[in-house]
PANU-842933 format. One record per residue (C-alpha): residue number from 0; x, y, z. Coordinates in nm, 3 decimals, padded with zeros to 5 digits, m for minus. Each point is the difference from the previous one (the first is absolute). Layout:
<atoms>
ATOM   num      east     north        up
ATOM   NUM         X         Y         Z
...
</atoms>
This chain:
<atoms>
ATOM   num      east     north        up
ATOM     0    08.630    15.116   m15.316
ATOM     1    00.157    00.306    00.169
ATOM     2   m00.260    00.172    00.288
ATOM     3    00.043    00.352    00.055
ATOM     4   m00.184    00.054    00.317
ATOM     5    00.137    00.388   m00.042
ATOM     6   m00.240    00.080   m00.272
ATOM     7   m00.322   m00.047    00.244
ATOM     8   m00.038    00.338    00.144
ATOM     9   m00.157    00.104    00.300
ATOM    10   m00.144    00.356    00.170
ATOM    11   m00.172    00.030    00.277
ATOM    12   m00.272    00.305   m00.021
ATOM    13   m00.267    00.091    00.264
ATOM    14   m00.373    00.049   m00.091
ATOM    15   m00.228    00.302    00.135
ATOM    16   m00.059   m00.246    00.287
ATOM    17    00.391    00.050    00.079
ATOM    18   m00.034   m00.430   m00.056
ATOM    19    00.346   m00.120   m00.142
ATOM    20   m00.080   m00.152   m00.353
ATOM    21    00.286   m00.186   m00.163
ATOM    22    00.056    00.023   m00.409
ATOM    23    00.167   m00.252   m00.176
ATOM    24    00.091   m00.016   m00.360
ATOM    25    00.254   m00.149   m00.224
ATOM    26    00.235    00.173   m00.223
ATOM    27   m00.118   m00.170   m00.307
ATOM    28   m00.347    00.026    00.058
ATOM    29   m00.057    00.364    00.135
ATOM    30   m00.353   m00.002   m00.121
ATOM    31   m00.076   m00.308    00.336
ATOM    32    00.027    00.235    00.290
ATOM    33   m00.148   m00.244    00.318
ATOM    34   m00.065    00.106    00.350
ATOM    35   m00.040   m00.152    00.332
ATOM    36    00.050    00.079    00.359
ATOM    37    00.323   m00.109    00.015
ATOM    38    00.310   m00.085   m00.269
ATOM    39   m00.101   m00.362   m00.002
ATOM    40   m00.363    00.031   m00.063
ATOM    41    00.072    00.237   m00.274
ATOM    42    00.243   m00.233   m00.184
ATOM    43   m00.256   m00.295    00.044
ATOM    44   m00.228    00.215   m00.193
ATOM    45    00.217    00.125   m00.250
ATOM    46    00.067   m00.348   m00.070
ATOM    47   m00.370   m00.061   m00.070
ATOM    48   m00.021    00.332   m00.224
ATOM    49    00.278   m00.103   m00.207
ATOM    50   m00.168   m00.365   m00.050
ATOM    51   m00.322    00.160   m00.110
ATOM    52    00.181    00.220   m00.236
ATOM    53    00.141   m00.282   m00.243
ATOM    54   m00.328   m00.065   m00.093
ATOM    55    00.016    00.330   m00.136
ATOM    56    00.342   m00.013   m00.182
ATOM    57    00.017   m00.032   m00.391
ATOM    58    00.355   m00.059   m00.062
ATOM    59    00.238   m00.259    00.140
ATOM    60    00.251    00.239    00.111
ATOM    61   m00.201    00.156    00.188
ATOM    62   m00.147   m00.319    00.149
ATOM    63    00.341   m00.116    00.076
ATOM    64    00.054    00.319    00.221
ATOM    65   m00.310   m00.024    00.190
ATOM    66    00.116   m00.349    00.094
ATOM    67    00.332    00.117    00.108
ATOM    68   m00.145    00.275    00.199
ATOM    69   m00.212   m00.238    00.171
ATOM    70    00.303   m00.231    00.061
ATOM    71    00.173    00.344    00.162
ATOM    72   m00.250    00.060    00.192
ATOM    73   m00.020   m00.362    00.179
ATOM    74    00.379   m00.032    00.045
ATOM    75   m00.028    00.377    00.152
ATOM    76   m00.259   m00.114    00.213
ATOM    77    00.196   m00.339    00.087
ATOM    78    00.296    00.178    00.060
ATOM    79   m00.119    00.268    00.245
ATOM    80   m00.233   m00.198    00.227
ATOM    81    00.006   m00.262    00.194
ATOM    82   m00.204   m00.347   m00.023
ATOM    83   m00.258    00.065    00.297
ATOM    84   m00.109    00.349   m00.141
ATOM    85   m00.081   m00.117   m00.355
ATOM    86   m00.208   m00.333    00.129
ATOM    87   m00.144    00.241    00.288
ATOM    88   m00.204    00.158   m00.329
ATOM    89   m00.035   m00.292   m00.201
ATOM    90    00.310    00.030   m00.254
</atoms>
């Protein structure tokens, strides 16, 4: 199976607080937008957005997606940080 780890997209925005808040999405699931304080928080949670939306999915197309965003979104993850950050938070 073929990861595109280009498809997870990330912007950083600033709240009224001026606190850096980091959006992550995928390009096959634009309706998951996930946020964090920094780029790996955010994909952790987008992972855990997309999970909870297969429960939600009616066809298997669209289930099959989902599932291959999720798979982007760990091989982006895996692929941009290193081993001591991710079990610093638990990954």
């Amino acid at each position: 199976m073929e990861t595109r780890s280009q498809s997870v997209l990330v912007a950083t925005l600033s709240c009224q607080a001026s606190v850096p808040v980091v959006h992550t999405y995928h390009r096959s699931a634009p309706e998951c937008v996930a946020e964090g304080f920094t780029i790996l928080i955010a994909a952790q949670n987008l992972v855990v957005l997309l999970t909870r939306s297969l429960d939600h999915q009616r066809d298997r197309e669209r289930r099959l997606r989902i599932e291959q965003a999720i798979s982007d979104v760990r091989a982006f993850v895996s692929s941009h940080f290193h081993v001591s950050e991710l079990s610093a938070l638990g990954a």
